[in-house]
C-alpha positions in Angstrom: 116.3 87.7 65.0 118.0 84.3 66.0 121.1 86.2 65.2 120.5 88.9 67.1 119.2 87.0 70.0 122.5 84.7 69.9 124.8 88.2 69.8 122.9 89.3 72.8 123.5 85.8 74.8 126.8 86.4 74.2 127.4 89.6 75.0 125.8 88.7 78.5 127.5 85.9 79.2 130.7 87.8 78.3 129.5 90.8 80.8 129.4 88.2 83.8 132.0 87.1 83.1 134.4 90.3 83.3 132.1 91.0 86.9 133.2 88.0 88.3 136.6 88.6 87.2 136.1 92.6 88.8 134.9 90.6 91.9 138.0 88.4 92.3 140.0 91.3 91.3 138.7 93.4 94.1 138.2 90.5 96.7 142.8 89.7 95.6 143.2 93.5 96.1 141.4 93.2 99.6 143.4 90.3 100.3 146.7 92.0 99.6 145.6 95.2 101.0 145.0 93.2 104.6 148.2 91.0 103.8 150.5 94.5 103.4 148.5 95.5 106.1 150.1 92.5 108.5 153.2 92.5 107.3 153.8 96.3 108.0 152.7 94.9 111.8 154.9 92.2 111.9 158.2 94.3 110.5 157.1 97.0 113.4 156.5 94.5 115.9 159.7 92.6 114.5 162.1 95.8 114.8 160.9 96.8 118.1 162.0 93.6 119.5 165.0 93.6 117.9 166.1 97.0 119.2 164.9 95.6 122.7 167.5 92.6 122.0 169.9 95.0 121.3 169.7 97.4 123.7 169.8 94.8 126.2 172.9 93.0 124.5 174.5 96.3 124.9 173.4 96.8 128.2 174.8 93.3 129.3 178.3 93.5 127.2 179.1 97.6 128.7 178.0 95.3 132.9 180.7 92.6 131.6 183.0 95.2 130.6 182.4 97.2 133.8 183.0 94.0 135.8 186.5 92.7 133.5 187.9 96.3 134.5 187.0 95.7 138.5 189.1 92.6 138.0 192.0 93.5 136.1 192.3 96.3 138.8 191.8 93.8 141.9 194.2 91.7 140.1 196.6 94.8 139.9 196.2 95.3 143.4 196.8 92.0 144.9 200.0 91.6 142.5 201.4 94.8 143.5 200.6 93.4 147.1 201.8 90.3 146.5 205.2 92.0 144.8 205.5 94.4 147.8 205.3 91.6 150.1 208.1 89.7 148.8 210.2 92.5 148.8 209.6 93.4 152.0 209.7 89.0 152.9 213.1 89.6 151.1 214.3 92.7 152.6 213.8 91.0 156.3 215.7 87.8 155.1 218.8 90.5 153.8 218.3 88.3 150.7 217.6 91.1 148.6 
């Protein structure tokens, strides 16, 4: 009876033991559940802001680009000027 009674005991104490293991399993899956949870925000949240970045580096290098090629042809300009000038400075002197 002793035995029996002994068996029993254990058998108990071995049954709370696997629910507070079962507990602690399902509070860790919770836990990563909630954690994949955030971390699907924070890669959304991360890549929209990098596209934003992006766009707007894009945005900025095509204005530099714009404004390069408005001076490159200004500088055309005033060297062709500049050129047609002397010629003409030249021309009056009969240097030329």
């Amino acid at each position: 009876n002793t035995m029996k009674l002994k068996v029993a005991d254990a058998a108990v104490d071995s049954m709370k033991q696997q629910m507070l293991e079962l507990c602690r399993s399902d509070t860790l899956s919770r836990a990563r559940q909630q954690h994949d949870r955030d971390l699907a925000i924070i890669k959304e949240q991360h890549e929209a802001a990098f596209l934003a970045l992006q766009q707007k580096l894009d945005s900025t290098s095509q204005a530099m680009n714009d404004q390069v090629s408005v001076f490159l042809l200004i500088l055309t300009v005033m060297y062709s000027s500049t050129s047609c000038a002397k010629r003409i400075v030249l021309k009056s002197d009969g240097t030329l």
